[in-house]
C-alpha positions, 0 to 999 in steps of 0.5 A: 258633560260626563264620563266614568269618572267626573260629572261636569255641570255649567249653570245659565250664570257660567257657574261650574259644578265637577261631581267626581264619581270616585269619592263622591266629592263635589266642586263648586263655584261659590260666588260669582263665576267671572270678575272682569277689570277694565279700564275706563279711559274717560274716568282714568280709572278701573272698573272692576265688575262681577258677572251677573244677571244684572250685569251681564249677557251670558250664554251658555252652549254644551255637548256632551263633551264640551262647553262654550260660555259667553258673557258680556258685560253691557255696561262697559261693551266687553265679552269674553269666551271660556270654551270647556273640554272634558279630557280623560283622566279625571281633567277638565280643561278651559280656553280663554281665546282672544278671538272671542273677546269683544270690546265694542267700546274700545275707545272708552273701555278696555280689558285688562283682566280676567278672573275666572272662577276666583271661588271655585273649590273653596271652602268656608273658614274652618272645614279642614283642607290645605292649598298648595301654592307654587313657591320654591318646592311647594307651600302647603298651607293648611286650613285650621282654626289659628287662620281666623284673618282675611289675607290675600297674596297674589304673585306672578307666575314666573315672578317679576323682578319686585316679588322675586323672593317668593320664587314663583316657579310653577305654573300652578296651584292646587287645593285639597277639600278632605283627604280623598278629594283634591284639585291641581289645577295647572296653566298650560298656556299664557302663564306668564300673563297670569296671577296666582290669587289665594285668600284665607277667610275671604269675602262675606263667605269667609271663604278659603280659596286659590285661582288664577287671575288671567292678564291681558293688558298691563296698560290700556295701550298694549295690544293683545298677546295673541295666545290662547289662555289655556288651564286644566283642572286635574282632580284627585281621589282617594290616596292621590289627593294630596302633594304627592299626588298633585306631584305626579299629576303634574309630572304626568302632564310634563310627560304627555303633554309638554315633551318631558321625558325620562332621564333613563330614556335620555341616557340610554342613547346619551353616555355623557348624560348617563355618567352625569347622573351619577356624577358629584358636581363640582363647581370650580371657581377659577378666577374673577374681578371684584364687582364694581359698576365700572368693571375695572377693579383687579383680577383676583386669581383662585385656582389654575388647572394645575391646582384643580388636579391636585384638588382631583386627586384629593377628591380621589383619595377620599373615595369620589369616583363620579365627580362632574367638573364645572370650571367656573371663570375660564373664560377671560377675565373670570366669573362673568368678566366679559360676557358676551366675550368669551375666549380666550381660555383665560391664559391666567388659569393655565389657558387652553393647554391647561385645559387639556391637562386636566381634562387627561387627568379627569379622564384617568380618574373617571370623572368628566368636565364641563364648564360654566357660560352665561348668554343672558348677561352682557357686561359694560366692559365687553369688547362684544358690546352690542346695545341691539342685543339688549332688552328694554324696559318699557320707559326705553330702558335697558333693563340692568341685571347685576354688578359682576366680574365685567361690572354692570350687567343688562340683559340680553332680550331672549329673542336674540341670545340665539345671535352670540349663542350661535357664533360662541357656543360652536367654540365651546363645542370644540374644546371636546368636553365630556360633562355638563354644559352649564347656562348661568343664570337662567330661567331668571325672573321674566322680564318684559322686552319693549324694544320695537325693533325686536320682532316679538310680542312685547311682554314676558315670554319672549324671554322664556322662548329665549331660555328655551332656545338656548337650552335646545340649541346648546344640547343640539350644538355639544352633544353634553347634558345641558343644565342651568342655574334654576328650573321653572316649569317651562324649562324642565322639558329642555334641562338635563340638569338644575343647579339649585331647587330652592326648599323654601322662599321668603317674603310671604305673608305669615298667614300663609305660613305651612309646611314646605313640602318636596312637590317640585322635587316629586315632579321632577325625579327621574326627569332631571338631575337636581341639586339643593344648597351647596352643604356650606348653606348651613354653617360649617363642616359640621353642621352639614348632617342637616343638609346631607339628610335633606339631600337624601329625602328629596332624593337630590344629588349632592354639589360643591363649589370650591377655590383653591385659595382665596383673595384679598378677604378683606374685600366684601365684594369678592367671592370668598369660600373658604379651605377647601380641604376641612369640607373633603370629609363632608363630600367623602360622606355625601358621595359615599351615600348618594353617589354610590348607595342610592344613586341607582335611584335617580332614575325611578320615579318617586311615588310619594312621600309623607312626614311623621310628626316624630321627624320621619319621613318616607320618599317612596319609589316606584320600584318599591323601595322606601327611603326612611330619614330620621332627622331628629336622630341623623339617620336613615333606612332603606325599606325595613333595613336597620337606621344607619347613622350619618356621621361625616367620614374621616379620610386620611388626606395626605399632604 
């Protein structure tokens, strides 16, 4: 298979070759092509067995366009099918149909998984290159001479629940041989069945190397997700073959492929969404009960819709012309107090007359309001209690989420949140808000559903169908850009909004350890509104230059959660923030720079970005302009303008 730009090459053994003609790169398979686990229900144990001639039947068929290989392991009567695609732009696509996969033996032999090309691309210990894994922003791991051990880590795409800390959010890897050659290669489908697998020094080749190992079963006993397995290789040349590049290669795929679309576009016929954009986001937290597994501590009341008004007019008088609202605990009982119950608007906070107060005062000073929901929690004390709701783990379970306002919480099983979303979110709707409709909660970690009795596959996507449901069907119901807690690959076409894009994750090994780079927010720019940590992540008041100046390289808009007053501060298990008041010179400084300065940049895509070794670094747009921050001095530029310091404003705030 050819075309201008890449030569593709499949051996009689299933190997592959991609010569790119750009650069002259070649990508090779550098072991064994297909490693197939079973499992032997005779023996009660695995059977992991590298294709080869002596192991296996492999029949290669082409075109000049397309490519189908089948192997079948003889000993254990498993064959499997990857149909190969050539596509413009530089790709190459696989599919993996359960249709071609044969078990012959199936009451003694099982398929479990498949790792398919695990060596592909990879580079032997000390030649230079990087790989890119999908952990919060993006992990660039380089390859240099300290990387001398063989480690391997493999996490879930979407994560399960006992590896969250690596924060698994994309459904890809990516690997760069030498400046001008680069490989992205992205899950398309059946992703949350799939591993990524990376290896520093791996096998007798001591090889470098990132591939997807492909799930089918978890156990011998389940059936077959009746998908295709569908990944595409995108190769990278020249001044593209880098993060940024695989970025916007990523972003180019969200765009045509998966029904993203620019936030600009989305504005321009969406005025709520348009004056979001530019909008500060405020986080009110109103009222909530201590957490306790029963749900029956005491209410602890933070803020009224009275009291939000002064704090409105505070934001006024500092200069914050864009706020968007987001009443966190309106609801009765306060923060998560009775999800899947809702209403009433808790009289406590000023209920719904409340509402309408400050809704009139937000609208005199041009900022909107938008509140805060969650259909993914049911909590033990709700009157709306409803066990047919709930997912279930495998051993029957009720799968538990955590101890909030209304005690423990499960998990409503994302093939039926549409049920309570289409009885409450109506009701949302006709409070007449004109800001965000925020979903708390979501996309959380992928959970497996096993309830017989809920008409879906029984494994993780139905979970993420559920999210993507929600976010469809709350945009539809409103009218308001709809935004949640997170972002994971599958959600970025159906969000207006992600609260927090994490920059960096934990529990990885020290191996691994490279430089968090902003491939996420390079994806993403333009198609969404996303925020970084609240500025209290990093200490106090004045330790947040730090924050303000990373908001500015990854092109983030800036968000504050706040109460009014705090309760009960000897009590751990309560929210507990702080005055609000000593952070106003905080937000004056962010709004005055991101909201006002910049935020015209919000819909133009960036086009790349790099770090100096001196602590510089350039965002580039594609309308030309460059971003320049400095980190080590605290401050910024535009273009070749002159560094401008960022030094938190000092208001005058009236009493």
């Amino acid at each position: 298979m050819e075309d201008e730009q890449l030569r593709i090459q499949v051996g009689a053994d299933g190997s592959l070759r991609v010569s790119d003609r750009r650069n002259g790169n070649e990508w090779a398979t550098q072991g064994t092509p297909f490693v197939l686990h079973a499992w032997n229900r005779m023996m009660d144990r695995w059977v992991i067995l590298p294709s080869s001639a002596d192991t296996c039947t492999i029949e290669v068929e082409g075109s000049p366009s397309a490519a189908t290989i089948r192997v079948y392991w003889r000993e254990v009567q498993i064959g499997v099918e990857v149909v190969l695609r050539l596509l413009e732009n530089g790709s190459l696509q696989g599919r993996i149909a359960p249709s071609g996969i044969r078990e012959d033996n199936h009451a003694h032999l099982r398929l479990m998984s498949l790792e398919v090309w695990p060596d592909f691309g990879a580079v032997a210990a000390g030649s230079t290159g990087a790989m890119l894994l999908p952990f919060a922003s993006g992990l660039l791991c380089p390859f240099d001479e300290k990387k001398t051990t063989t480690e391997s880590i493999r996490r879930r795409m979407y994560m399960d629940q006992g590896e969250w800390e690596s924060w698994t959010a994309l459904p890809l890897f990516g690997l760069q041989q030498a400046p001008d050659a680069a490989m992205l290669c992205i899950l398309e489908q059946g992703e949350w069945d799939a591993e990524v697998v990376a290896q520093l020094n791996g096998g007798e080749g001591r090889l470098h190397s990132v591939h997807a190992h492909w799930h089918f079963r978890e156990r011998k006993i389940d059936a077959f997700d009746p998908l295709e397995r569908i990944f595409r290789y995108v190769f990278l040349a020249d001044r593209e073959a880098g993060y940024a590049g695989m970025a916007k290669a990523y972003r180019a795929y969200l765009l045509t492929e998966r029904g993203a679309t620019l936030l600009a576009d989305r504005a321009a016929v969406n005025p709520a969404l348009a004056r979001e954009i530019r909008a500060h986001s405020c986080k009110v937290f109103m009222g909530s009960k201590s957490r306790q597994a029963d749900g029956k501590a005491p209410y602890d009341l933070f803020t009224t819709f009275d009291q939000a008004i002064e704090v409105l007019n505070a934001f006024r008088e500092i200069g914050m012309e864009a706020v968007s609202y987001q009443f966190v605990g309106w609801n009765i009982d306060g923060h998560d107090g009775q999800y899947p119950t809702r209403f009433p608007v808790d009289p406590r906070v000023g209920g719904e007359a409340g509402l309408v107060r400050f809704q009139a005062a937000a609208k005199a000073a041009g900022h909107t309001v938008g509140i805060h929901d969650n259909y993914v929690d049911m909590s033990v004390c709700s009157p709306d209690w409803d066990l047919g709701l709930v997912a279930h783990d495998r051993d029957g379970e009720p799968i538990i989420g955590g101890i909030w306002s209304g005690g423990q919480t499960v998990y409503i099983c994302g093939s039926r949140a549409m049920e309570m979303a289409r009885r409450e979110m109506p009701k949302v709707a006709r409070l007449g808000l004109d800001g965000l409709y925020y979903i708390d909660a979501m996309p959380r970690v992928s959970r497996a559903c096993h309830a017989a009795d809920h008409g879906h596959h029984p494994g993780r996507r139905a979970d993420g169908e559920g999210v993507i449901d929600l976010l469809r069907f709350a945009g539809e119901i409103s009218g308001l850009p709809v935004g949640c807690e997170n972002a994971m690959g599958f959600t970025i076409p159906w969000q207006d909004y992600a609260g927090h894009l994490p920059l960096n994750a934990k529990s990885l090994p020290a191996a691994f350890a490279g430089e968090w780079v902003p491939f996420f927010q390079i994806a993403v720019h333009g198609l969404i509104k996303y925020h970084l940590a609240d500025p209290r992540s990093g200490g106090g008041p004045e330790q947040a230059v730090p924050q303000i100046l990373r908001e500015i390289e990854h092109g983030a808009m800036p968000r504050f959660e706040y109460q009014y007053q705090d309760a009960r501060l000897d009590d751990p298990l309560q929210f507990h923030f702080g005055d609000w008041r000593p952070w106003l010179p905080v937000l004056a400084t962010q709004h005055r720079i991101l909201c006002q300065e910049l935020v015209d940049l919000q819909t133009v895509l960036i086009d790349d970005h790099q770090r100096t070794a001196d602590g510089i670094s350039l965002t580039t747009y594609a309308d030309g302009t460059v971003v320049r921050v400095d980190h080590v001095r605290q401050c910024y530029a535009l273009n070749d303008q002159p560094w401008q310091p960022v030094r938190l404003a000092t208001p005058e705030i009236h009493a």
